[in-house]
N, C-alpha and C positions, 0 to 999 in steps of 0.2 A: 358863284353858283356851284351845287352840290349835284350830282348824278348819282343815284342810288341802282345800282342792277341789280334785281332780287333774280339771279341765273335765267336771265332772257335767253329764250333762245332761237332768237334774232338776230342772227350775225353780224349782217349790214350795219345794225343799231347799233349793238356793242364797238362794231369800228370805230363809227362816227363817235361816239360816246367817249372811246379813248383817245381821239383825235381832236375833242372838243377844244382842251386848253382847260376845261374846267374840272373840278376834282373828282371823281372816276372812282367809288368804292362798289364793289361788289360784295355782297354778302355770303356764306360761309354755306346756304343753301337756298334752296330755292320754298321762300313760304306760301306762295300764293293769294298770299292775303294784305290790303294795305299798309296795316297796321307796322308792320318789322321793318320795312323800307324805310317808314316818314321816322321812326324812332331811331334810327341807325344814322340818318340827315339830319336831325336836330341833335344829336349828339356829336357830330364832327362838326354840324355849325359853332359860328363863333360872333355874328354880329349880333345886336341885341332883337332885332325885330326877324322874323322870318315866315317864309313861307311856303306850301307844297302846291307843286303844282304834277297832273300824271302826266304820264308820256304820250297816251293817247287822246289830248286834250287840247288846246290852243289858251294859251295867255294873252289878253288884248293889252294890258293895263293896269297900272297897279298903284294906289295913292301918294304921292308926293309927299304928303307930312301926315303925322301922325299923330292926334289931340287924345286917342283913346288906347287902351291897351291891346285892343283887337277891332281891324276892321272888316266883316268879313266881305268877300268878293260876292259879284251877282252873275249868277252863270247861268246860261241860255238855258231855256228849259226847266227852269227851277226858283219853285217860288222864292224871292229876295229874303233877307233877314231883319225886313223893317219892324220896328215895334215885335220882335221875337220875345215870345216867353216860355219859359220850362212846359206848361200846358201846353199852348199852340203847336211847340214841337213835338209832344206824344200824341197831340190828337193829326197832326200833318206831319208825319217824319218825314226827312230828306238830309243828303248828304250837304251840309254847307263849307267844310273847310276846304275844297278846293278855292284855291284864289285869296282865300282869305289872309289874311299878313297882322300875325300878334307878336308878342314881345314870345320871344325864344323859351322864354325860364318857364310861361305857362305847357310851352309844349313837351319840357323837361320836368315839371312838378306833378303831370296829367300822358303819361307813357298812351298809348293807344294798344289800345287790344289788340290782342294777334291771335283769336282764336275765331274760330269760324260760326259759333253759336251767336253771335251779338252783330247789331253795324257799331264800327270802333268808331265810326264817326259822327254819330246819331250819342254815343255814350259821352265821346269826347264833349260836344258843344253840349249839352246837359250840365256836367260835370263843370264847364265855366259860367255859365249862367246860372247855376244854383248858389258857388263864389263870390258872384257880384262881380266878377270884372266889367269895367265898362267896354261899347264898341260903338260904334258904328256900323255903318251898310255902305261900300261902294253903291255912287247913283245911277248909275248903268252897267248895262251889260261888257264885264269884263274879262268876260272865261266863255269859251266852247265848249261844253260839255257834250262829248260824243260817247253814245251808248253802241257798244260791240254787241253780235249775236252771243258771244260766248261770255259774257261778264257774268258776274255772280249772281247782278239783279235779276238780268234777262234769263239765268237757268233755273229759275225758280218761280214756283207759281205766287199768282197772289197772295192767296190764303198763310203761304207758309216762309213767305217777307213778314205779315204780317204777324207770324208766331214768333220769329226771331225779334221783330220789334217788343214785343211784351217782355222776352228775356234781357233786353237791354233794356227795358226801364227797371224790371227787377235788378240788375248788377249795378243797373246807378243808383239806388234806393241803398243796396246792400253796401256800397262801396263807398258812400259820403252819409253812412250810419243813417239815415231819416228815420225821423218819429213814426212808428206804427200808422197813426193816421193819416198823419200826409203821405205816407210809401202807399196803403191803401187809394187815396186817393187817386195819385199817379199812377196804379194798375187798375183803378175803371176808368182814366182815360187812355189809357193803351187797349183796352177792351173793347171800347168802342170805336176806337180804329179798327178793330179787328170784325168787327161789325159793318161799320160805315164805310170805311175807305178815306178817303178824303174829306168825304163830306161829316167828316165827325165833327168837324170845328165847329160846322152848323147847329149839332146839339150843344154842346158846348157854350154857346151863345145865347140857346133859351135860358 
């Protein structure tokens, strides 16, 4: 197990942290953003399969064997990753790789954003599923997903999650080269999230 400190400054935590037994990197500044933590752990990793899990979070569970290159985890509070498609996830965006457990090299071939205009993790599982890796879905709830007043989602209104989503499906459009029409495509389904909210998949479906 890997402990990533992006300059917590949480004393008690960083104790315990160094006191783990487990390997204890901290980072050179503090980014504030996912993205530099989980890239900084998958680069000191070294077994083939791995996974992120936040500090503020609870891990129940995590699959015994492995038939696919990714399995992603099901975490309270958020829709599962069953039958997931590149659509369904612009028209419903949500964070899925917490809990989730892939082969290391994808997490090394697909770096995660570290800027604050995109969700790096809305970009990331895009970016694999346009691929083709195969996955699965943990079949229960395996993760706690605790939302803080001060998180990034919660300091931000609707409206302007949902403009940041549209810039992420433009950088995944722009970043795995897509054909003019289908990048079109994929920004009037991110339009209509920006419209509908969740219930876009309902259009979607006419």
């Amino acid at each position: 197990m890997i402990l990533v400190d992006d300059c917590s400054t949480q004393e008690e935590c960083v104790k315990m942290a160094k006191k783990s037994g487990f390997k204890y990197i901290k980072t050179e500044k503090q980014s504030g953003r996912d993205g530099h933590p989980i890239n900084v752990g998958m680069v000191a990793a070294t077994t083939e399969y791995a996974c992120r899990v936040d500090s503020d979070d609870e891990l129940l569970a995590l699959p015994t064997t492995m038939s696919t290159d990714i399995c992603f985890g099901y975490q309270s509070g958020v829709q599962p990753a069953f039958n997931l498609t590149i659509e369904s996830l612009i028209l419903e965006p949500r964070a899925l790789m917490h809990a989730s457990v892939m082969k290391r090299e994808i997490f090394l071939k697909y770096p995660f954003a570290t800027d604050a205009n995109i969700y790096c993790d809305v970009l990331f599982t895009l970016q694999v599923l346009y691929n083709k890796y195969t996955f699965t879905s943990y079949p229960q709830v395996n993760y706690i997903y605790n939302t803080l007043e001060d998180s990034i989602i919660t300091s931000k209104s609707l409206f302007n999650q949902r403009l940041i989503h549209i810039q992420t499906v433009a950088r995944f459009c722009e970043m795995e080269n897509i054909e003019p029409n289908e990048a079109f495509r994929f920004l009037q389904f991110a339009m209509l999230n920006v419209q509908h909210g969740r219930d876009a998949l309902k259009f979607f479906r006419k």
